[in-house]
N, C-alpha and C positions, 0 to 999 in steps of 0.2 A: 288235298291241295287247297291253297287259298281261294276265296270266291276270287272270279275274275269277272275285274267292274266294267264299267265303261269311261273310257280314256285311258287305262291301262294300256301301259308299253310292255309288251312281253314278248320272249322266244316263242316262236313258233314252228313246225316241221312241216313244209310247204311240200313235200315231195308226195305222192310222184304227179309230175307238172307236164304240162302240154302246150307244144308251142312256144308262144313268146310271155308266160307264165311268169312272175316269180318264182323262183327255186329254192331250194336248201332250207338249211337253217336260220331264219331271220326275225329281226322283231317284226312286230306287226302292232299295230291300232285297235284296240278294240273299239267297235262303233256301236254294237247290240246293245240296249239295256240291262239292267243289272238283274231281272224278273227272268229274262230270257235266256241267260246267259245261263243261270241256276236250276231252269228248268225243263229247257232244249236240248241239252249235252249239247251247242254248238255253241258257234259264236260270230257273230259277222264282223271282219274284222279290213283292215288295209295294210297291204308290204311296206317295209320302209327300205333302204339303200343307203347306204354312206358315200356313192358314188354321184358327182352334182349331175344334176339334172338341167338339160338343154331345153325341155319344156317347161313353161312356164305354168302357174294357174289359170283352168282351174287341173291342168293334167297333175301336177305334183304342188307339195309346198312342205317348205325349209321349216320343220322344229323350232322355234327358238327358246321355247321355256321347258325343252327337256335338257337337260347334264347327262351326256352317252361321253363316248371316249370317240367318238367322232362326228364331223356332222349329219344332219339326219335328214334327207329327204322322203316326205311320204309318199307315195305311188297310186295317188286318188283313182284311178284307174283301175288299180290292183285289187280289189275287194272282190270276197272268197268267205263264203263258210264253210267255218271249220270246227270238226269235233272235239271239244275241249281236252280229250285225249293229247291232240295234238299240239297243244297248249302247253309251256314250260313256265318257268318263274318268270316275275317282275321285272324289270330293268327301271322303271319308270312312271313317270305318269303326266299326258298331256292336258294342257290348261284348257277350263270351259270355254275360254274363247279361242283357241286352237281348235278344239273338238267342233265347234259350231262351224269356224271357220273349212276344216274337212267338208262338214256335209256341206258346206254350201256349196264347195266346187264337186261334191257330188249329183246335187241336184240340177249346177249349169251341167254336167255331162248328160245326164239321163233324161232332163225336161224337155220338151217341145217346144219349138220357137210359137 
């Protein structure tokens, strides 16, 4: 398999999920570094959805500089590591300032006021 970078849009195999989880088959974000990614066998990554999303940032935020076949919400929320096993092909790949923009509503979720 191809290394898988960071910002990379790739399929991934979300199952078996619990709760209110993302499921199935989906792309996903990769967020881990390229060092980690090649030497973890994981990978830290975000769900994405084609369904709009009622929440705003920093819970989700709208793709604009990937080309999918539909549009793409990311699920800031939804972050998961996962074994690059469970890692398929490419679809894509999000811009550094999309990628920065992720973690930063990762960081309003998880920081202390």
């Amino acid at each position: 398999m191809a290394r898988i970078l960071r910002g990379d849009v790739r399929w991934a195999n979300l199952e078996p999920t619990v709760g209110n989880e993302q499921s199935g088959q989906r792309p996903v974000v990769v967020l881990s570094a390229d060092v980690f990614n090649e030497r973890s066998g994981t990978v830290i990554a975000m769900a994405l959805t084609s369904q709009e999303q009622r929440a705003a940032f920093p819970l989700t935020h709208q793709l604009k500089t990937v080309k999918m076949k539909k549009p793409a919400w990311v699920k800031i929320s939804q972050v998961r590591t996962l074994s690059t096993r469970r890692v398929g092909r490419k679809i894509a790949r999000v811009s550094p300032e999309e990628l920065d923009r992720l973690v930063e509503g990762l960081n309003e979720i998880i920081a202390s006021a």
